[in-house]
C-alpha positions in Angstrom: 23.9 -6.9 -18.9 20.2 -7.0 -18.9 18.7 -5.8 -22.4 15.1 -3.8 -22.5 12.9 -7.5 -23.1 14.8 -9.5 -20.6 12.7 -10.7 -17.8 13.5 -11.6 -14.3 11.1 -12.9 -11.8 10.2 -10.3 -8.4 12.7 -12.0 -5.3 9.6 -11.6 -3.2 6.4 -12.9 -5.4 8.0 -14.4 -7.9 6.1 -13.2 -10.9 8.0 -12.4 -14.2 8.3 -8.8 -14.6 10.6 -6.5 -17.3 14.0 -6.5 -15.8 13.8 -2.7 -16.0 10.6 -2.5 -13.7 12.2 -4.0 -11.0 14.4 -2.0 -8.2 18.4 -3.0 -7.0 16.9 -5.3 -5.0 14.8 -7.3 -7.5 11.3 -6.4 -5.8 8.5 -5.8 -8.2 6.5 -2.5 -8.0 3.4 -3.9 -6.0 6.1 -5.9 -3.1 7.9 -2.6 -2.8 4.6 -0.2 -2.1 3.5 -2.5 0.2 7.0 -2.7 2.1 6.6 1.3 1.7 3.4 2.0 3.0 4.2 0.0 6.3 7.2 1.8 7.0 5.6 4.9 6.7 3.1 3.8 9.1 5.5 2.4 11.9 7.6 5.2 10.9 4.4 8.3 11.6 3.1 6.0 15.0 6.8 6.4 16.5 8.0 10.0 15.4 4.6 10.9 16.7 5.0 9.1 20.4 8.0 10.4 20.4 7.9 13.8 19.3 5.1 13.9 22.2 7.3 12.5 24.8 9.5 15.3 23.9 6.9 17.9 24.0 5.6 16.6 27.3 9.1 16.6 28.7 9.6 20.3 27.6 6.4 21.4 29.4 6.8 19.6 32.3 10.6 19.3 33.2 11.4 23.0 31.1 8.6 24.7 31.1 9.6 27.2 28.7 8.2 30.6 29.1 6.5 32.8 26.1 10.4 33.9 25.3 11.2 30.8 24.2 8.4 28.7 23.3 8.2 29.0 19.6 12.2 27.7 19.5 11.0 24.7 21.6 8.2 24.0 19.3 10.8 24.1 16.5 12.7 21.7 18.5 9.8 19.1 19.0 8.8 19.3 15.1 12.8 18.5 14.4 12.7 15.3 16.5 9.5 14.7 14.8 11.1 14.6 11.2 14.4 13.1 12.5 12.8 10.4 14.3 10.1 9.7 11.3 13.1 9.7 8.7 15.1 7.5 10.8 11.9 5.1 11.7 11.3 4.8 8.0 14.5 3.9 6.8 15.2 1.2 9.5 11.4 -0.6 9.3 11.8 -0.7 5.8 14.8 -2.7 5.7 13.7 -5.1 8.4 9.9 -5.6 6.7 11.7 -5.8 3.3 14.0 -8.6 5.4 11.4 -10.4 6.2 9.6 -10.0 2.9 6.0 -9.9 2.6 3.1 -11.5 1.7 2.4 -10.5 -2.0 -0.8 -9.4 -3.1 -3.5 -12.0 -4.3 -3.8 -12.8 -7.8 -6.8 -11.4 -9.9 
């Protein structure tokens, strides 16, 4: 078991950090925002492509009349969170796979 003082080095960078500080998968802090950020941004490109496809589909193939049309919009916004939670979760493992290229020393 790891006390409060023991250090272990990041699995991606490599620099020495409090055992605490670093996640279940060893990655330091920095490594992990930067495997974060890019997933969110691969994640927002394709939940937003997609949630248009839907929404294009819908008006053209649908075309829902003023009845309906706020429970289709529901509908798109779903697929949008769906596919964005989904998107995140899978680029995330396969950039943190990969690893990254850590952040230049100062």
């Amino acid at each position: 078991m790891t006390g409060a003082y023991d250090t272990r080095r990041c699995e991606n960078c490599g620099v020495e950090h409090p055992a605490v500080d670093l996640d279940p998968g060893g990655w330091c802090a920095e490594c992990r925002a930067i495997v974060v950020r890019r997933a969110t941004l691969i994640a927002r490109l394709l939940a937003i492509l997609g949630s248009l496809l839907v929404g294009l589909w819908v008006a053209t193939v649908i075309e829902p009349g003023s009845r309906f049309a706020l429970g289709w919009v529901l509908i798109v916004v779903a697929v949008y969170y769906l596919l964005y939670k989904l998107a995140r979760r899978v680029s995330f493992e396969v950039i943190r796979s990969r690893g990254v290229r850590p952040r230049a020393k100062r």
